[in-house]
N, C-alpha and C positions, 0 to 999 in steps of 0.2 A: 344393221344387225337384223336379223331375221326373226320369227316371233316366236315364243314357244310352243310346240306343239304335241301331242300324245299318242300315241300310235299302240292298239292293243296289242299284247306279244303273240307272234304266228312264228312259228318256224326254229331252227336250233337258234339261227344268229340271234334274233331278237332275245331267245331265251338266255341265251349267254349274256346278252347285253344286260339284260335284267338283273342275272345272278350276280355279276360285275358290281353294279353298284349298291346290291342288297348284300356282298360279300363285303364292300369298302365301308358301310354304315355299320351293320351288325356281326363284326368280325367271331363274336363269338357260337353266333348260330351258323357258321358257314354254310352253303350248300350247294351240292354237287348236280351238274347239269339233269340226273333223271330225279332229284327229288323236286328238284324247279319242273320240270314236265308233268310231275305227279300235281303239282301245285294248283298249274295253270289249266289244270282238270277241275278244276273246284272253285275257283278262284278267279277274278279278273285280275290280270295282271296287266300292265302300260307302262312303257316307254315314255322316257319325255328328252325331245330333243331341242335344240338349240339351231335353227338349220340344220344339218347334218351332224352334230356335235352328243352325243349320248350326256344329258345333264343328271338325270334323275330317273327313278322308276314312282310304282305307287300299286297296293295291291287293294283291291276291295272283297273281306268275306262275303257274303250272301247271309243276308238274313236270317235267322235261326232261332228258335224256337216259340218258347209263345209270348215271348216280348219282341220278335222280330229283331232281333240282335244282330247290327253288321259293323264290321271292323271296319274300318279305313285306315290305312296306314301311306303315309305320302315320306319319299326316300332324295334329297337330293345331295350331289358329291360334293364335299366340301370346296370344292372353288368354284361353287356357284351360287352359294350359300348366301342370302341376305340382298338377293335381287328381286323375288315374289315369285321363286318358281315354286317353291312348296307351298306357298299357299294357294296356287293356280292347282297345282295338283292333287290336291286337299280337299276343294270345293270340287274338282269335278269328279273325284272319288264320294266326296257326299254327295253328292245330285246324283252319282248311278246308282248307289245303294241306295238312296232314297224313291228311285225308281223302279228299284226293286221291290219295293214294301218295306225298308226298314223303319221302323218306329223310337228304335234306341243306335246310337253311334256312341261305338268302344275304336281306340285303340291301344297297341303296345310297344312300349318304346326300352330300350334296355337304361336302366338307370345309370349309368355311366354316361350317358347321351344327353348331358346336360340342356344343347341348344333343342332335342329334340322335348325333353320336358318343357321347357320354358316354350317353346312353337306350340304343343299342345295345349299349357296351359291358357298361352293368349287369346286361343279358340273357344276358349270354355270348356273343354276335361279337366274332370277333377278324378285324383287318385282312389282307386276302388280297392286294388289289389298289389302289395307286390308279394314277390318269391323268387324260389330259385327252381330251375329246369332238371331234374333227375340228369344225374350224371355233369351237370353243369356250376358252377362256382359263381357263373355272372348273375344276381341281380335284375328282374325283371319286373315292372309297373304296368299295369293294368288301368287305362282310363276310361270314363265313360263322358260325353258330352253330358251339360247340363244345360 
């Protein structure tokens, strides 16, 4: 079996690949190929593969404000779920924003996402925030690493 690897998104295909599995996790934020391009202008975004196999994505915000604030958010498809690929992809989304300068690590997981709370939680985020999205019904949690 092949190891897993991450490849930053370039190009439509990858960007599609990314959407794919950020569509199959957080069905209620869908999004459409130009708002994913708009994304990965602000955004690191990666691919995570399995050999050739598209497992997971993972976005990292950039730093931001005057507590250096940066998101990490680590995505893998449900049948691949509970082998260490999200947490491979978790740590090396904290090591880039940490290489960024961030000083605080949030992310956000839609509360329906139960295994995605409980992953978070194991890491050490505690809940800061939740809400719901204008225009939106789902349910959204806000965490911050402690």
């Amino acid at each position: 079996m092949s190891e897993l690897r991450t490849e930053a998104v370039v190009g439509d295909v990858m960007l599609e690949q990314w959407r794919h599995v950020h569509n199959v996790i957080v069905p209620p934020a869908a999004l459409d190929l130009e708002e994913v391009r708009e994304r990965s202008g602000r955004n690191r975004l990666e691919n995570a593969y399995l050999g050739d196999v598209l497992v997971g994505c993972s976005t990292v915000r950039p730093p931001a404000g005057e507590e250096a604030v940066a998101t990490v958010i680590a995505r893998v498809l449900p049948g691949f779920r509970e082998r260490g690929f999200g947490a491979a992809l978790y740590e090396w989304g904290l090591a880039h924003a940490r290489g960024l300068g961030a000083r605080v690590i949030e992310t956000c997981v839609l509360a329906a996402n139960v295994e995605g709370l409980r992953f978070a939680s194991a890491r050490g985020f505690v809940e800061i925030e939740r809400y719901v999205l204008e225009d939106d019904g789902d349910l959204w949690v806000d965490l911050r690493l402690q």
